[in-house]
N, C-alpha and C positions, 0 to 999 in steps of 0.2 A: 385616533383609532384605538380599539381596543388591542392593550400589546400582551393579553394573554394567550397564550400558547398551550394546545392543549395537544403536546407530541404523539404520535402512533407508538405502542413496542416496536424497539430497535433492534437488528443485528448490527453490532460495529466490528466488520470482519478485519480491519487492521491495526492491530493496537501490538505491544512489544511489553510482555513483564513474567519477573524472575519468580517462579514457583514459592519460592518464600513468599511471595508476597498474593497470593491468592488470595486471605480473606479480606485482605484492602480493595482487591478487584470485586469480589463479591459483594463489599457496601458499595462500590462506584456503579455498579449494576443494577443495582436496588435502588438507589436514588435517583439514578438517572433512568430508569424505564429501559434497561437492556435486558432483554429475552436471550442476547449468544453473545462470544465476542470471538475472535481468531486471531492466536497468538500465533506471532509470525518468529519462527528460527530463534528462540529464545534459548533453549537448551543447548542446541549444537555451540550458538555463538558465545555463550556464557562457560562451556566445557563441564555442562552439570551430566553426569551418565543419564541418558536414553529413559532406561527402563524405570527407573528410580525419579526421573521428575515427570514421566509423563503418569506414573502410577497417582504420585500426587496430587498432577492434575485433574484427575479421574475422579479419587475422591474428594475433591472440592468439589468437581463442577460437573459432574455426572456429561448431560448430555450440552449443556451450554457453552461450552468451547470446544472450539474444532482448533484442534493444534496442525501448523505445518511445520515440518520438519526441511532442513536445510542442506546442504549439499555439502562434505568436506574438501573445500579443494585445496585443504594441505598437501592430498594422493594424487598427485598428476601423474604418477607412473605411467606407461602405455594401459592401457585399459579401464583406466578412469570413468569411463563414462559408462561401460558396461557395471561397476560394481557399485556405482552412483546409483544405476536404476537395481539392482537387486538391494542395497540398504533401502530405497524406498519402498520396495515393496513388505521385507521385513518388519518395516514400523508402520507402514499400512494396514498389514497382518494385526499389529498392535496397538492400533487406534488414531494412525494419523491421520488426517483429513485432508492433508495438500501438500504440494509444493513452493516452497519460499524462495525464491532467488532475490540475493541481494544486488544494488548494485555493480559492488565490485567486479562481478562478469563483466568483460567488455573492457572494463578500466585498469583492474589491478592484477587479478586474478591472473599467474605465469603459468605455462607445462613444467614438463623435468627439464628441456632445452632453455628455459628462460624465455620462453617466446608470448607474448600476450595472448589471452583465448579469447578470441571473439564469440560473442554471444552465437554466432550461430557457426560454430566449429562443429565439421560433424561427427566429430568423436563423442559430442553430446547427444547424438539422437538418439540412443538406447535409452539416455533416462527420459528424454519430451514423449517415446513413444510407451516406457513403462507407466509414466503418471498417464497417458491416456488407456490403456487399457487394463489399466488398476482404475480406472476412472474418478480420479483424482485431478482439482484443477491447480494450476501455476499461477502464483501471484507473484508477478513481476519486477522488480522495478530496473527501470534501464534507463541510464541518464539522469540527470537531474535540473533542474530547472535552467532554463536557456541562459538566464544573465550570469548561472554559475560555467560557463561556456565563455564567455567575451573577457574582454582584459580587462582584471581586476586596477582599476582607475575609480576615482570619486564618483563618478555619471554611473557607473554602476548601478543599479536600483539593490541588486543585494549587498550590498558594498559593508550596510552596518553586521549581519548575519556572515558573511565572509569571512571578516575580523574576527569573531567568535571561534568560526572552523575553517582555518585557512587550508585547513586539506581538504574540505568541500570543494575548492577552487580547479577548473579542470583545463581552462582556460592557457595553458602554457602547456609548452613541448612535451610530449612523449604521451599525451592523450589524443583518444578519436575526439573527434568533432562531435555534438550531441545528436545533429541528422543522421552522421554514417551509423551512430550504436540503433538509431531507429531502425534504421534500416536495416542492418542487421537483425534483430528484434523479430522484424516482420517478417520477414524469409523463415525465421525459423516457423513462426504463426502460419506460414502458407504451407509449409515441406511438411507439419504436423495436425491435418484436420481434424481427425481426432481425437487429439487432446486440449481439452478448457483451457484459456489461458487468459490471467485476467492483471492486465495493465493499471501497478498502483502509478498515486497519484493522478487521476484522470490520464493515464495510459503516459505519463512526462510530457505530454504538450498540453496543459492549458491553454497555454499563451495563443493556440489555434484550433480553436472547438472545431471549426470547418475539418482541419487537418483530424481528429478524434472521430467525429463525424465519419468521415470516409474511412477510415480502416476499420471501422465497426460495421459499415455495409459492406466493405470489400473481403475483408475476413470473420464469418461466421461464428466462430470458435473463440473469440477476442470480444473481452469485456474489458471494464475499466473498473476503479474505485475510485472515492473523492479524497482521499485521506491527503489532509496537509497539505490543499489548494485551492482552500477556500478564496484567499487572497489575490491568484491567477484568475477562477473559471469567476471571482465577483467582477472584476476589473471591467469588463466586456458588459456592453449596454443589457439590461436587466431582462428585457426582451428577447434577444437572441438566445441569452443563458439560458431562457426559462423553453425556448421554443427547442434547444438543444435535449432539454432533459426530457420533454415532453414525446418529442420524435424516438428517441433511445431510451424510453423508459424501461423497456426489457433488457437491457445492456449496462446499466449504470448501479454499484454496489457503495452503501454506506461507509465509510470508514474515516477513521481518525488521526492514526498512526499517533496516538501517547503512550506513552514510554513509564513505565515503573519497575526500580528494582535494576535499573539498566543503567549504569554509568557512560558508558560508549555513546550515549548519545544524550542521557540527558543535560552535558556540561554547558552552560548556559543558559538553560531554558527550568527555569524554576517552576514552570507550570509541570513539567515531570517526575517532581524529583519525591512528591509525598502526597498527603490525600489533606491540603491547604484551604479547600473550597476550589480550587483552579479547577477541576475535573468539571463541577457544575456547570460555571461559568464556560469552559468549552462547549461544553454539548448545547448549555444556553445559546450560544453564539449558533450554531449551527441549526439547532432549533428555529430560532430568528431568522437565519438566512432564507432556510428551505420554506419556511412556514411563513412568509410575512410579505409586505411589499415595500418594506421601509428603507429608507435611502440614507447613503451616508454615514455606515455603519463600521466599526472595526471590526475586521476578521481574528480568529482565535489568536494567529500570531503575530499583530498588530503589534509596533512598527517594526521587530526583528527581521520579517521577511518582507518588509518596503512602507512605507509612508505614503499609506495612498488607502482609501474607504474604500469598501464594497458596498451594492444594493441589492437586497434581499429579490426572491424571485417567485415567491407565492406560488407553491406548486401546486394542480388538482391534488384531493385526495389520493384517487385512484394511483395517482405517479407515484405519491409517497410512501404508499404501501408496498409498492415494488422493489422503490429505494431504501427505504429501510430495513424491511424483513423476507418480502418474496424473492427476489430476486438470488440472495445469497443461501434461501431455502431450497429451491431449485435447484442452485449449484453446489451446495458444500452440504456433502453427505451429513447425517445425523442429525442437524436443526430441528 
């Protein structure tokens, strides 16, 4: 078969990098055919002031990045959650474009009593119902991949990536289970209809498109992105994935989640850490996937995140135009 690729312009609404490093992002854009990207919490979580790196980001990238801004839960004071949603509204005021929520909700993140905050504490609803009537959406991530849940033993499937970040590991005492943070998660998505809220990494369940599937018809307001599971949603026979995308094409958002400029996460992962040719090669891989039928193939973070191929799924046009650019045009202001 012919294995040329001829991609649509992208938005890749999940990606992570340091202000410094904007005119690196701007050749990664260029060569790869990206029309936006959406920098997730890069500012708050690097400790760079507010005004001063989003100004920056401004003049780089005019209207091509929508920044989301991230939550401090150093202030667990009582009243946290009310002054959560007025800092978002202030940097909304000043050009933010969403809500970032890290992990850590759910997992790490204590009040002022030392007590863990569950994602759907409802001391938080002041800020779920600010980003919706700032109409602003949440990109989420909650949980992380299921095998990072079972006991780290060799049968593992992430067992070699584990070793790398052995505090990815959630799997032992004094963490929720990955269902109960879902479920959590989703309470909060039914108790706030009006506000966006868009589940990274294919909403944390891959491993159950069925499971994706249903909270996207059961909840309205709940989208997903693909960033950094490629690996999971290839696994699953080429045809259900493709009939998944196909059903949800209004609901499903591009993304990548690479990392530049960002030590916290790039330690190990060499595809992050500079502009090596790896950037190509990902988006190549992704390209391939959405755009082809070919079997057998490695995913972007082939064998770190398991030892095992994926088979591409040949999308309509029409889907991938939704998945690449309409979809996150529709939802994240300015594009």
């Amino acid at each position: 078969m012919d294995t040329t690729i001829q991609h649509q312009p992208v938005i890749d609404v999940h990606v992570h990098f340091h202000p410094n490093m904007s005119e690196q992002v701007v050749q990664v854009m260029e060569v790869n055919n990206l029309i936006g990207v959406g920098n997730m919490g890069s500012l708050e979580r690097l400790g760079i002031p507010f005004e001063e790196g989003i100004r920056q980001f401004r003049n780089t990238f005019g209207d091509r990045m929508a920044y989301f801004s991230t939550p401090d839960f150093n202030d667990v004071a009582p009243g946290f959650g009310q002054r959560m949603a007025d800092i978002l509204e202030h940097k909304v005021e000043r050009g933010v474009r969403g809500l970032k929520i890290f992990k850590e909700l759910g997992l790490v993140f204590k009040d002022a009593e030392g007590r863990l905050i569950p994602i759907d504490d409802a001391r938080l609803d002041p800020l779920w119902a600010k980003a919706g009537a700032l109409g602003v959406p949440v990109l989420i991530h909650t949980a992380d991949p299921y095998a990072f849940f079972l006991p780290l033993m060799p049968d593992n499937e992430r067992w070699d990536e584990l070793h790398v970040h052995p505090d990815w590991h959630f799997g032992r005492p004094g963490f929720p289970d990955h269902d109960t943070l879902l479920e959590q998660r989703n309470r909060v998505i039914a108790r706030h209809p009006n506000t966006t809220f868009i589940g990274a990494h294919l909403g944390n369940y891959p491993e159950q498109l069925d499971y994706v599937a249903g909270c996207l018809e059961r909840y309205p307001n709940f989208y997903v992105d693909t960033s950094a599971r490629l690996g999971e949603i290839g696994r699953h026979p080429a045809e259900d994935v493709r009939r998944f995308f196909v059903k949800c094409q209004d609901r499903v958002l591009f993304g990548t989640d690479w990392v530049l400029g960002w030590r916290e996460f790039a330690a190990g992962d060499a595809a992050t850490t500079g502009l090596d040719g790896n950037f190509e090669d990902r988006y190549a891989a992704h390209w391939r996937f959405f755009e082809t039928d070919d079997r057998g193939i490695e995913y972007p973070e082939y064998p770190s995140q398991g030892r095992w191929t994926v088979d591409a799924v040949d999308l309509p046009d029409e889907v991938l135009r939704k998945l690449y650019r309409e979809n996150a045009q529709r939802l994240i202001g300015g594009f």
